[in-house]
Every structure is written in C-alpha cells, then in structure tokens.
N, C-alpha and C positions, 0 to 999 in steps of 0.2 A: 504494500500500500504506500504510497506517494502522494502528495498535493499535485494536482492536476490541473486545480484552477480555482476562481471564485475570488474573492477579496474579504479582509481582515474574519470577521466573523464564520464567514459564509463559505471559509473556506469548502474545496469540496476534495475529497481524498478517491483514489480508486486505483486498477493494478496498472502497474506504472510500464510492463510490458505490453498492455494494450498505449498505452497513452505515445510512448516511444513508439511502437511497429505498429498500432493500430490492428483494425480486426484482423488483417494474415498472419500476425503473429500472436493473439489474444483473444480471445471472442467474447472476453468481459469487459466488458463497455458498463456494467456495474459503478456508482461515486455514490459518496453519502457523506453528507457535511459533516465537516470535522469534528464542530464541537459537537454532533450527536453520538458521532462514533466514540469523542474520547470519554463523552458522558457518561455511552453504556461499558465500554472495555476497561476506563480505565478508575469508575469507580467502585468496582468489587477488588481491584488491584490494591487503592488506596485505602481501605477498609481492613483487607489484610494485612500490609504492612502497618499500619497503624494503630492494630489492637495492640492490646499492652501484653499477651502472651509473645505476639513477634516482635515486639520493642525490647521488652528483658531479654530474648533471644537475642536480638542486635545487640542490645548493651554488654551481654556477657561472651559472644566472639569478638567485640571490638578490643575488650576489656584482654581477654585470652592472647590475641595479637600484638598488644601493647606488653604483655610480659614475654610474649616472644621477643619481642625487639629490645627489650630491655635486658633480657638474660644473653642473647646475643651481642650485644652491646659490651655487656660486663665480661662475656668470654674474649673478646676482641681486647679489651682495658690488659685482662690477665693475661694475655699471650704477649703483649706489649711491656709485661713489667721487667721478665727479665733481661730483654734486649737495653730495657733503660738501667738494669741495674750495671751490667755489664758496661754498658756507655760509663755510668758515673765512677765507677771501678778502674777504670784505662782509663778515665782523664785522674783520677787521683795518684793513679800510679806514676804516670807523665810527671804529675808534682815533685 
C-alpha cells in the first residue's frame, strides 16, 4: 500500500504496483482514504501497544538491554585495566 493521490486529509492509499504499471501489471485499482485505513488498522495496533500489560513488557526488555550494555561496558573498563596498569608500571620504571 502506497499514497497514490488525494490531498492532506483525503489522502487516498492503494497497491502501489497497480498505480506504477497500472492494470497489466495489477488489476487492483482498489484506494481507500488514508485516514480510514489508519483509523481501522492502526487503532487495534495502538490499543495493544499501549495497554499496561505491553508497556511493563516494554519497560522491562528496555530495562534488560540497559544492563546488557552496562555489564558490557564494565567488561570493556576491566579488560582495559591491566593494559593501564602495565602502562603506569613502565612509565614508573623509566623513573
């Protein structure tokens, strides 16, 4: 589905290989304004994502990924420590 035509509201959405090759290549000549279409598809969409069962879901993979990246993070710190201790070890031996 693609915008096909129509202006700001009125848009009108339909299969966007008819609208490109026309009927030899589509024979659905099918549009249906946009805001009806996202009205009926896309408000059972946002009803889902925004009950609070899928929200605590989202909150707690967001939350999950944040302590990956964090324990990551901290692995990266400790792999870096003793290259810096070494560093500070040869410049004091230099002294």
């Amino acid at each position: 589905m693609v915008i096909i035509g129509g202006i700001d509201a009125w848009r009108a959405c339909g299969c966007a290989d008819h609208e490109d090759g026309g009927a030899s290549v589509c024979s659905n000549s099918i549009s249906v304004r946009r805001d009806l279409l996202e009205g009926r598809r896309l408000a059972p969409i946002k009803v889902d994502l925004l009950s609070p069962d899928k929200l605590e879901d989202i909150k707690r993979h967001i939350a999950q990924k944040i302590a990956a990246s964090a324990k990551k993070a901290d692995h990266a710190r400790a792999a870096d420590r003793p290259i810096a201790v070494a560093d500070s070890l040869r410049v004091r031996s230099n002294n």
